[in-house]
C-alpha positions in Angstrom: 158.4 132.3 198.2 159.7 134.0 195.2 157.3 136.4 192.4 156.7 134.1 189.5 156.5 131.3 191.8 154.5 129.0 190.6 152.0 127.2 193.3 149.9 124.1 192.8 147.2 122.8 195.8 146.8 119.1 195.9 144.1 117.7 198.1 140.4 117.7 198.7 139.7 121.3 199.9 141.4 122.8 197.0 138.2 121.7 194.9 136.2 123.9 196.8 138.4 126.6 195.9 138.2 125.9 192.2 135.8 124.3 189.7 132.8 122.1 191.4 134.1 118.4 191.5 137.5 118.8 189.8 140.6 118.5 192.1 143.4 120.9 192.0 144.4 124.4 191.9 146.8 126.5 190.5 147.9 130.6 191.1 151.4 132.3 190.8 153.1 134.2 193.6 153.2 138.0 192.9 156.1 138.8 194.8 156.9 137.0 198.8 154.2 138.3 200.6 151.2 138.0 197.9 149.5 135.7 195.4 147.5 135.5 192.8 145.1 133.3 191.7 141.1 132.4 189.6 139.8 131.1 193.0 136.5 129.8 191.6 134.0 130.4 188.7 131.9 132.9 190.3 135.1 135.5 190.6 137.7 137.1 189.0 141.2 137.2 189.6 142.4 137.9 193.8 145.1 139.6 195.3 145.7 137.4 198.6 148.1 137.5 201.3 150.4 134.6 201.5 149.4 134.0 204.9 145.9 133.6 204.2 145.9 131.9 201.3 147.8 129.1 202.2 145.9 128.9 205.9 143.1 127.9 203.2 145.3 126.1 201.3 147.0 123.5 203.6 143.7 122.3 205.7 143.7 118.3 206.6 146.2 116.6 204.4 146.0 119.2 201.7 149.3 121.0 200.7 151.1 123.0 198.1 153.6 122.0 195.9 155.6 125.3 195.1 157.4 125.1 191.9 160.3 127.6 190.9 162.1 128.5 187.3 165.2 128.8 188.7 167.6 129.4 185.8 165.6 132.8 184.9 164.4 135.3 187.7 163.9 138.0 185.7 161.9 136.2 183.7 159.8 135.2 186.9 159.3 138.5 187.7 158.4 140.0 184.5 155.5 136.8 184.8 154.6 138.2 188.2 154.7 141.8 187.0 152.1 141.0 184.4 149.9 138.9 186.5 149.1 142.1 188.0 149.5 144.6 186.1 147.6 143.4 183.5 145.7 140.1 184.3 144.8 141.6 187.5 144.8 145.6 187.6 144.4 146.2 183.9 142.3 143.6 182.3 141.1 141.2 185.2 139.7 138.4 182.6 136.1 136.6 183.9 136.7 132.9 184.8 135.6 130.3 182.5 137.0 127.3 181.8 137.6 127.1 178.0 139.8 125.5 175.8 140.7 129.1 174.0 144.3 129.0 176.0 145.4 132.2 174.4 142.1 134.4 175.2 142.9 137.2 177.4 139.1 137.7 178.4 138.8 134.6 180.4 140.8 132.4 182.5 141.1 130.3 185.2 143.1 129.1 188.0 146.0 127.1 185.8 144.9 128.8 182.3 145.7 131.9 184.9 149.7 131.1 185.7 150.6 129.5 181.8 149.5 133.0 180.3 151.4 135.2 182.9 154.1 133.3 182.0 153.4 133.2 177.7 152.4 136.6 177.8 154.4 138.0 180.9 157.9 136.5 180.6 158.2 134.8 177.2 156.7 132.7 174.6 159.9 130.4 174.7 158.8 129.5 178.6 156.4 127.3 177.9 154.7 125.0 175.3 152.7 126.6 172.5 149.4 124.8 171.3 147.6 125.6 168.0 144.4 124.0 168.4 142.2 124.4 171.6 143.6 122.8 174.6 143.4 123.1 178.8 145.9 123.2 181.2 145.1 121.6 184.4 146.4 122.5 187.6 148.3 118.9 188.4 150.1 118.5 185.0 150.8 121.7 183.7 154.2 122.2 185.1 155.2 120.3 182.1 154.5 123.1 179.8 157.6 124.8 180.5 160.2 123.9 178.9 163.9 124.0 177.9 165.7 126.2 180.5 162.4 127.4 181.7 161.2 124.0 183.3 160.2 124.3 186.4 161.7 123.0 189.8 160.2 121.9 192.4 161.2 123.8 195.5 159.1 123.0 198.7 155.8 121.4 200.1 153.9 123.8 202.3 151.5 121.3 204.3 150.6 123.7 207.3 150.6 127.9 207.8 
């Protein structure tokens, strides 16, 4: 794992982790030992160990996709820089689920990872909307685009 990974749960236990009811979850890795991530709607942004969080993350037949923009590691880790240094340290935004992609005062779990990104690495990483709209954890690797799409790198199904 890489900072500015990009990590996606897929399974049944990652709702638990997330919004009541709604599969999926989303956080970005802040460098290889430590991630980041809205873990539900009664929190604000976490700084978790790698181990731990994907122990909770990989239970039954639930697993994590790990995604990597590969043709542009600084940019990666000028995403992971801001993640914490700003979206965590500085200005840890209160989670609610809102279509207001481009508000710094709330996030969540996907919303989370496209704005470390937008606001971290570059607008030219991923899509720009002008009207209200919601990234959701299991399609919004397409947001990045041109050179910045992401790849997926490995499938973590047990730690």
């Amino acid at each position: 794992m890489k900072a500015g990974d990009i990590l996606v749960c897929y399974g049944t236990s990652s709702s638990s982790n997330s919004i009541p009811n709604h599969v999926g979850h989303a956080a970005i890795a802040s460098s290889s030992s430590h991630i980041l991530e809205m873990p539900n709607i009664w929190s604000h942004a976490t700084h978790v160990g790698k181990a731990s969080w994907f122990a909770k993350h990989t239970k039954g037949k639930d697993y994590v996709a790990v995604y990597r923009v590969k043709k542009h590691p600084h940019y990666a880790e000028d995403a992971a820089g801001y993640a914490y240094h700003d979206m965590y340290i500085n200005n840890n935004p209160k989670y609610l689920l809102s279509p207001n992609l481009y508000d710094r005062t709330t996030s969540y779990c996907s919303k989370y990872v496209y704005c470390a990104w937008y606001y971290g690495a570059t607008k030219d990483s991923v899509k720009h909307y002008n009207t209200g709209h919601y990234v959701l954890p299991h399609s919004f690797i397409g947001n990045w685009k041109g050179s910045f799409v992401a790849s997926y790198v490995y499938k973590v199904t047990e730690y």
